[in-house]
C-alpha positions in Angstrom: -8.7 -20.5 18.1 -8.3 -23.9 17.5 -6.1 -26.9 18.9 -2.2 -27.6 17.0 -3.4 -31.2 16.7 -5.7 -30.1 14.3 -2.5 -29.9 11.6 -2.3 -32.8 9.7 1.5 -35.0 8.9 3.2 -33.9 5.6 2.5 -36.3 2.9 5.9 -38.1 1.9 5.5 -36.8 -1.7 6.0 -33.2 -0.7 9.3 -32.5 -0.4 12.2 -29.7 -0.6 10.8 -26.2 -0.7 7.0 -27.1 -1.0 7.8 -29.0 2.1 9.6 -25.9 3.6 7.2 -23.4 3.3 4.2 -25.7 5.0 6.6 -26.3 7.8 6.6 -22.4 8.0 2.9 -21.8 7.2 2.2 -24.3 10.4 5.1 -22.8 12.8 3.0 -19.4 12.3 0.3 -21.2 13.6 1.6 -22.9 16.7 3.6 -19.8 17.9 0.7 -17.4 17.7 1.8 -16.3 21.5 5.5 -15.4 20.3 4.3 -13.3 17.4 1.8 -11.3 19.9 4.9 -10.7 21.9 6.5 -9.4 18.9 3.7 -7.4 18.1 3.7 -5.5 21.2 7.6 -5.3 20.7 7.0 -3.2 17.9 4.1 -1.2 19.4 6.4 -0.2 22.4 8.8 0.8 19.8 6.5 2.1 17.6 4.8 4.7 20.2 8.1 6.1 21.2 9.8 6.7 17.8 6.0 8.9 17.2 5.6 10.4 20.4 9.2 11.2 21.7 10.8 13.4 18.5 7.5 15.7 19.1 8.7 16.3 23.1 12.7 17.2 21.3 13.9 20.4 19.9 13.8 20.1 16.1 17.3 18.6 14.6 20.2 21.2 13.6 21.8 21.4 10.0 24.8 18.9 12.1 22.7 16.3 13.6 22.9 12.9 12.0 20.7 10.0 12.4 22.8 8.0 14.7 22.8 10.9 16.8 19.8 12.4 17.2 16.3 10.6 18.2 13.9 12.8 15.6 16.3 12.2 12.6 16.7 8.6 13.4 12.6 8.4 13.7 12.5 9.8 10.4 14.7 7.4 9.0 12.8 4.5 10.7 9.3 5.9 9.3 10.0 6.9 6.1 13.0 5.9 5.1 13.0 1.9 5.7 9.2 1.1 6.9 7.3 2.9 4.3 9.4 2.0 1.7 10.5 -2.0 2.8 6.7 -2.5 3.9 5.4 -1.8 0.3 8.4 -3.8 -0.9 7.5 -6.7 1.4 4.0 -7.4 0.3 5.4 -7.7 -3.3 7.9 -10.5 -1.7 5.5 -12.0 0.5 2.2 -10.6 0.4 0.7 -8.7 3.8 2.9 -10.2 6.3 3.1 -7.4 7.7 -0.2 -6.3 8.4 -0.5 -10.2 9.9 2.5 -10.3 12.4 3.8 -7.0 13.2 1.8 -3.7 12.1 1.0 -2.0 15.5 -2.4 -0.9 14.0 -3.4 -4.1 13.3 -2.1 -5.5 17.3 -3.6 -2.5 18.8 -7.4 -2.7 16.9 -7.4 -6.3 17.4 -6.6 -6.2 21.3 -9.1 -3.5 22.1 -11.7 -6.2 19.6 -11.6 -7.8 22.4 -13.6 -5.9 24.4 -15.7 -4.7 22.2 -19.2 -3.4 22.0 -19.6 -5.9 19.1 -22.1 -3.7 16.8 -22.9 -5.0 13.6 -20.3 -3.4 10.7 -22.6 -0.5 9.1 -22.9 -0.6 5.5 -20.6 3.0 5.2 -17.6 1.3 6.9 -18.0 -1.4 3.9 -18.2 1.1 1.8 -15.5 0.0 -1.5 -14.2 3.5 -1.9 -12.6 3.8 1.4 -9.7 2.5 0.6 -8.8 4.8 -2.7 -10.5 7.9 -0.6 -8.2 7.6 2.2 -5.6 6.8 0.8 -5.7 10.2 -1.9 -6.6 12.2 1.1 -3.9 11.0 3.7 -1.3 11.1 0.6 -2.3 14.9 -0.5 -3.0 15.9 3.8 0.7 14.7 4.0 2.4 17.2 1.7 0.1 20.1 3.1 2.1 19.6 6.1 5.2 18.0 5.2 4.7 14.8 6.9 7.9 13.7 5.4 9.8 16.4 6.9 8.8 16.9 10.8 7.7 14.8 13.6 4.1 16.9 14.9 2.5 16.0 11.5 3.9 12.5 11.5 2.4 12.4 14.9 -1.3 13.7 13.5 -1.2 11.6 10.3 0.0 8.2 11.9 -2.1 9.0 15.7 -5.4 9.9 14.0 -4.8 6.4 12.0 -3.9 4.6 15.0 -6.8 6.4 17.1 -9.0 5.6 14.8 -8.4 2.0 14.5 -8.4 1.4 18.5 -11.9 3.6 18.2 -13.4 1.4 15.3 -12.5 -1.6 17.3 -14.1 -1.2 20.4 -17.2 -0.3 18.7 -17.7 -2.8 15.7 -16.9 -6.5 15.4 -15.3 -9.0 18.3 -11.5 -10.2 17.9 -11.5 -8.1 14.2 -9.5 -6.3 12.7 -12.7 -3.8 11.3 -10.3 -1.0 10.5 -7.6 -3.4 8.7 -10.0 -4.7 6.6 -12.2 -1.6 5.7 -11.2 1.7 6.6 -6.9 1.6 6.9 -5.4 4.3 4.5 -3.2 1.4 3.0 -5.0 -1.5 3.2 -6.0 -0.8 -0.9 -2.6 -0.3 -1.7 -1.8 -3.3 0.3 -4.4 -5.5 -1.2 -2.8 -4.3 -4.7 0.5 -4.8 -4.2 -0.1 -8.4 -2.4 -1.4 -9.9 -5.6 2.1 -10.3 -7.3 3.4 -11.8 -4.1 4.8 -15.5 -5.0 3.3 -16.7 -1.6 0.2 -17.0 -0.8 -2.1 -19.2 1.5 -3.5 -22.1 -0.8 -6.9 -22.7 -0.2 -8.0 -26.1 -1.3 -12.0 -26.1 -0.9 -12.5 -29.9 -1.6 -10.2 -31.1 0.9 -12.0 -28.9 2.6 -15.7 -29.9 2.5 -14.3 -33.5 2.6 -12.3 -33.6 5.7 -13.3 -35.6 8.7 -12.8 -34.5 12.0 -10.1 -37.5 13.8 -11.8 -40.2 16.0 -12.1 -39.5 19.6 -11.7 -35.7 19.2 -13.3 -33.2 21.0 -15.8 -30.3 18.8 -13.4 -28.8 16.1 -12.2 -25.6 16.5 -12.8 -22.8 14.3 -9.9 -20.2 13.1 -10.3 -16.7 13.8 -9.5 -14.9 10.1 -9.2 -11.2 12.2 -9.4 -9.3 8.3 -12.7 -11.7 8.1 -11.7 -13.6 5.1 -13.8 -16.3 3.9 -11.4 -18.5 4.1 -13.0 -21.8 2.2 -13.7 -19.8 -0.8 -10.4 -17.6 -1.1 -8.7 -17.4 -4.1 -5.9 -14.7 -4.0 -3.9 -12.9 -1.3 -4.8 -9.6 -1.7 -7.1 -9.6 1.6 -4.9 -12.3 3.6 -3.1 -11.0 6.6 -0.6 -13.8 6.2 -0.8 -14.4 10.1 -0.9 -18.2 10.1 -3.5 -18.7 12.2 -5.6 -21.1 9.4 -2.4 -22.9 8.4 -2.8 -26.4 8.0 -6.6 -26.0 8.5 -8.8 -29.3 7.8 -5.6 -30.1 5.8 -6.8 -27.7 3.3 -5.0 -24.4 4.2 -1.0 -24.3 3.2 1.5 -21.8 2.8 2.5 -22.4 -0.9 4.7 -20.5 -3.7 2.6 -19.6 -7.4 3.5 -17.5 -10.3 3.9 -13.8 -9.2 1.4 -13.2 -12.3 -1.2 -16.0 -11.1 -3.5 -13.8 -9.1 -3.7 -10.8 -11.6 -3.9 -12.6 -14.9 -6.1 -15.5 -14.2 -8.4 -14.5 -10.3 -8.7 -10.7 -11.0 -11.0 -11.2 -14.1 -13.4 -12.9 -12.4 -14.1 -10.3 -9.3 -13.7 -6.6 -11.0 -13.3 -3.9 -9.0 -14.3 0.1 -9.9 -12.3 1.4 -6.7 -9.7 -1.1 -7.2 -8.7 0.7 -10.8 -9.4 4.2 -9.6 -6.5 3.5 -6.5 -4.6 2.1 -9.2 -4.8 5.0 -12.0 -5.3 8.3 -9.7 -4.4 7.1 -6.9 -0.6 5.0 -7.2 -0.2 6.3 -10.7 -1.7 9.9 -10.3 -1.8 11.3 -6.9 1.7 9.2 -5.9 3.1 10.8 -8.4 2.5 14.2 -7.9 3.3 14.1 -4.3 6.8 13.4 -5.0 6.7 15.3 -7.8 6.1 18.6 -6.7 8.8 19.8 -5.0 11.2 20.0 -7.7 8.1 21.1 -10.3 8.5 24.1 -12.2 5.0 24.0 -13.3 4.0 24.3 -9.8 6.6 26.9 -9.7 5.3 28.6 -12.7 1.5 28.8 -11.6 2.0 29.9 -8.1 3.8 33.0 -9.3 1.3 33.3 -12.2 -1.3 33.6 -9.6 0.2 35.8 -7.3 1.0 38.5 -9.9 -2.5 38.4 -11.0 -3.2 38.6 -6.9 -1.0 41.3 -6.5 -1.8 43.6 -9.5 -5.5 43.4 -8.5 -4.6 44.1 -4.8 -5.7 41.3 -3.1 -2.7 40.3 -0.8 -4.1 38.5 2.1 -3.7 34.7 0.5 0.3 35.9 -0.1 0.9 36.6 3.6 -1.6 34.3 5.7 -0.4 31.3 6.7 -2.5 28.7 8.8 -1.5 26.7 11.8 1.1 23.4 10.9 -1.5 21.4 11.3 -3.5 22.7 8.5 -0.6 23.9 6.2 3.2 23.9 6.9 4.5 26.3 9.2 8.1 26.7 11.1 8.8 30.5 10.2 12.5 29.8 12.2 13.2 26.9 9.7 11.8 29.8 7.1 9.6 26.9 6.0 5.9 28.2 6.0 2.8 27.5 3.3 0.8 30.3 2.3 -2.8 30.3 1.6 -1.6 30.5 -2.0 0.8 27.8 -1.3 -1.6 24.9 0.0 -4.2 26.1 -2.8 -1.9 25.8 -5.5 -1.1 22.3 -4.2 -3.8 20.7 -3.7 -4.9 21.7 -7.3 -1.4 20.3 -8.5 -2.4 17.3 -7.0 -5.5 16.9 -8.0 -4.8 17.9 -11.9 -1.9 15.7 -11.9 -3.8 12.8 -11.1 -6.6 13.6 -13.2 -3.8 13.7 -16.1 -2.1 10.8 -15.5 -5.1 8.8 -14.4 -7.0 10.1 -16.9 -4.4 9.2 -19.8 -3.5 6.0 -18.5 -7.1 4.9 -18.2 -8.1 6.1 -21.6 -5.0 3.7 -22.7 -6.7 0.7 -21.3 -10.1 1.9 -22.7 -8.6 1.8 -26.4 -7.2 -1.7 -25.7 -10.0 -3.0 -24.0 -12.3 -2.0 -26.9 -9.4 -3.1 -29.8 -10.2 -6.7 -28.3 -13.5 -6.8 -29.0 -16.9 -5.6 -28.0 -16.6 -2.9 -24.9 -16.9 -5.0 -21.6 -16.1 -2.6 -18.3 -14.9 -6.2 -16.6 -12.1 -6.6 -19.2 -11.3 -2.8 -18.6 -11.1 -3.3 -15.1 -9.1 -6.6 -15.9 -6.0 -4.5 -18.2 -5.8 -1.7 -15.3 -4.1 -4.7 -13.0 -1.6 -4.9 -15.1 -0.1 -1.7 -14.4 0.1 -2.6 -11.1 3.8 -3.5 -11.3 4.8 0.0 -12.6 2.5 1.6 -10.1 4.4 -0.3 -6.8 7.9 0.2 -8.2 7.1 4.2 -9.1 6.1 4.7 -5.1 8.7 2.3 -3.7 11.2 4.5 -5.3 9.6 7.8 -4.7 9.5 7.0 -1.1 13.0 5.6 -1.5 14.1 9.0 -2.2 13.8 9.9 1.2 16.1 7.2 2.4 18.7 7.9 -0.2 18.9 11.6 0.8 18.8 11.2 4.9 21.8 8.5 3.8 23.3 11.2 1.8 23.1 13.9 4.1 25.0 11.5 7.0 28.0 11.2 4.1 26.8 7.9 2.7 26.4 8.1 -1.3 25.4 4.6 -2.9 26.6 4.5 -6.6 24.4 1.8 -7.7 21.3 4.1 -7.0 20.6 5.3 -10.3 21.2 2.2 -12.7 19.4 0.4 -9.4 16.6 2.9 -10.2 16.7 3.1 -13.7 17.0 -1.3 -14.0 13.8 -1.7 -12.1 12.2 1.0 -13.9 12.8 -1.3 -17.0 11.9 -4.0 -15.1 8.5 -3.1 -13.7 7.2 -1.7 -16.9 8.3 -4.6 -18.7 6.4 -6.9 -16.4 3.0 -4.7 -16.6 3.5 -5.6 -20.4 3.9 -9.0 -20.0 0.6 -8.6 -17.7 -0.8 -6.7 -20.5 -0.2 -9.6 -23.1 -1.4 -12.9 -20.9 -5.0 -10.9 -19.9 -5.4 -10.2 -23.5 -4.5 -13.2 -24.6 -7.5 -14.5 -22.3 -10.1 -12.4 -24.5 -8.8 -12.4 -28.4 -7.0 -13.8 -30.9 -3.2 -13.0 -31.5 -4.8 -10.2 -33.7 -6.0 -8.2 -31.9 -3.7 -9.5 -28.9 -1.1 -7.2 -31.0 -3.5 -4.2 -31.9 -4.5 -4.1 -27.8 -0.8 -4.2 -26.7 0.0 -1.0 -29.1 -2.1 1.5 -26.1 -0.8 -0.6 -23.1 3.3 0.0 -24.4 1.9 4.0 -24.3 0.1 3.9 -20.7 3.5 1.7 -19.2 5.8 4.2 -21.4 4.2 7.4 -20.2 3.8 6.1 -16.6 7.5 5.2 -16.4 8.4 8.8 -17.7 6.8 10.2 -14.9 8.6 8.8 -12.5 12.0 8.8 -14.3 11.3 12.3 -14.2 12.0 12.4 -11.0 15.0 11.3 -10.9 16.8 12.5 -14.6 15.7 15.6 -16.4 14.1 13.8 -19.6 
């Protein structure tokens, strides 16, 4: 870590909220210790909102979340952090992974100690992040991690286990899983690109600064997500921790245009995995795990299949269930998953990102090739701007939860819907406006028009999904 007196004066010419938000880029960095205490504030609380609902009975049909620990954990998971953390790195980037998630506190700590292997080229792997995060997403509704505090406790415990595990083995004072291997940290990474904060990196001040006369050897920042700091242009893999702030006077906390990073950094670095967590991942397999529960296509198919199961005698994937941790089972809630239950699911899930995905994707393909020649960098340019409609459809699907624990406890919101239904609007309007500034980078107003006709379809059919949800269309 390096010395506070490495932060240089502010220049008299930046003033107001410029000024401001240094000030607050360099207090992150000379209050590291306070923000570590924080950190292990949260862990502490974190730990016992997992663990303790698992030791209670389960809540009855009269318990309310004020009153009872395992409801008010629910709340606290998936009712405001879920939900609030997404919404947070849209408002200022991955904060939270850089000062409070427990993960990040935990991996780091145990860096310390590490055996310090060399990352292996699987755990940089690019895929990781869409892999875990479809196979966390679909695990979770196979046992209703929404819904009890055991699978909670498997889903968010293995993640947690395995990020104190990846730390003691690869990397010293890193954050290995954060960076590589966290179920989120794609969806993060997404969502942090239309953050209007962001660390601003300016690489000839830089290469041009001079340590002070008289000063001891400069100190070097430790970037825990290993960032290359000199050469970083967006904020989709910055922690937001503060730690470089003020940096060779190179490194400030500044505002930009919530569209900077997509429309004019994105281009330049494609990313395959990046647009496959994007189409099946926010857009398909999101989407069908809220989706679901209140299908009647899913409905429709499971009872297809088990009168074809029954007439043909074949009974035993109708009446075997499978531990909770494998598919949901609590036969005194009268809330157990068949064999033919967890089948039919995980092929709803699949298929319905496949259809979505697939749609969506073919969308961008048209427009990509209406604006000239086929180039799969352009293609992989259009998918980022979907990634408005993509955060607000899961904010609000995991809003749902909120609303209805809210609900239950007597407290009905009438703003919901037209809340709902305004940033709907609002999120598909700004993927278009995405849509039209990238393709304005590669054609003439032309076919700028012709490309925009396939985007207005993909933003129109992905807002329909989740509006579904919430109206019957």
């Amino acid at each position: 870590m390096r010395e506070p007196e490495t932060v240089l004066a502010l220049p008299h010419s930046e003033i107001g909220f410029d000024a401001v938000l240094r000030e607050i880029g360099d207090w992150l960095m000379r209050n590291q210790r306070a923000i570590r205490a924080t950190q292990w504030g949260v862990v502490v609380a974190y730990l016992t909102l997992l663990v303790v609902p698992t030791l209670l009975p389960l809540p009855t049909r009269t318990a309310h979340i004020w009153t009872n620990l395992t409801l008010f954990a629910q709340f606290v998971f998936w009712g405001l952090w879920w939900p609030f953390v997404l919404l947070s790195n849209v408002l200022v980037g991955r904060m939270w992974c850089g000062l409070l998630c427990p993960e990040g506190s935990l991996s780091e700590t145990v860096s310390k100690h590490s055996r310090g292997w060399a990352i292996p080229r699987w755990i940089r792997w690019k895929g990781w992040p869409f892999a875990a995060f479809a196979a966390t997403t679909i695990y979770g509704q196979m046992i209703s991690v929404y819904q009890y505090p055991r699978p909670a406790l498997v889903i968010l415990g293995f993640s947690t286990v395995a990020a104190i595990a990846t730390a003691a083995l690869w990397g010293r004072n890193k954050r290995v899983w954060c960076r590589f291997l966290c179920p989120v940290t794609g969806v993060f990474a997404v969502l942090a690109k239309l953050a209007p904060l962001h660390f601003r990196v300016d690489s000839q001040v830089w290469d041009s600064w001079a340590k002070p006369h008289g000063r001891g050897p400069a100190q070097l920042v430790n970037c825990a997500p290993l960032v290359p700091i000199r050469t970083m242009k967006g904020g989709s893999a910055c922690h937001m921790c503060g730690r470089c702030s003020g940096y060779r006077g190179a490194v400030t906390l500044a505002r930009r245009s919530p569209n900077q990073e997509i429309v004019h950094v994105a281009g330049h670095d494609p990313r395959p995995m990046e647009s496959m967590l994007i189409l099946f991942g926010l857009l398909g397999v999101a989407a069908g795990a809220f989706h679901w529960g209140s299908s009647g296509i899913y409905i429709d198919i499971k009872q297809t299949l088990a009168e074809f199961l029954v007439n043909h005698g074949v009974m035993w994937p109708l009446e075997t269930a499978a531990p909770w941790w494998v598919l949901t089972n609590y036969p005194d809630l009268n809330d157990v998953m068949t064999l033919l239950d967890g089948a039919v699911l995980i092929g709803y899930l699949l298929a319905m990102a496949a259809a979505i995905g697939g749609a969506v994707a073919a969308c961008a393909a048209l427009s990509t090739r209406l604006l000239g020649r086929w180039s799969s960098a352009r293609f992989h340019h259009l998918v980022q701007s979907f990634i408005p409609i993509a955060a607000c459809g899961v904010f609000l699907g995991l809003s749902m939860t909120t609303v209805s624990l809210l609900r239950n406890d007597g407290l009905v919101f009438g703003f919901v819907e037209p809340l709902r239904a305004a940033m709907l609007i609002g999120a598909g309007a700004w993927s278009l406006w995405l849509g039209w500034q990238i393709s304005g980078l590669y054609a003439a107003p032309a076919r700028r028009i012709a490309a925009m006709v396939p985007l207005l379809v993909a933003v129109s059919l992905s807002a329909a999904v989740w509006a579904r949800l919430f109206w019957s269309l």
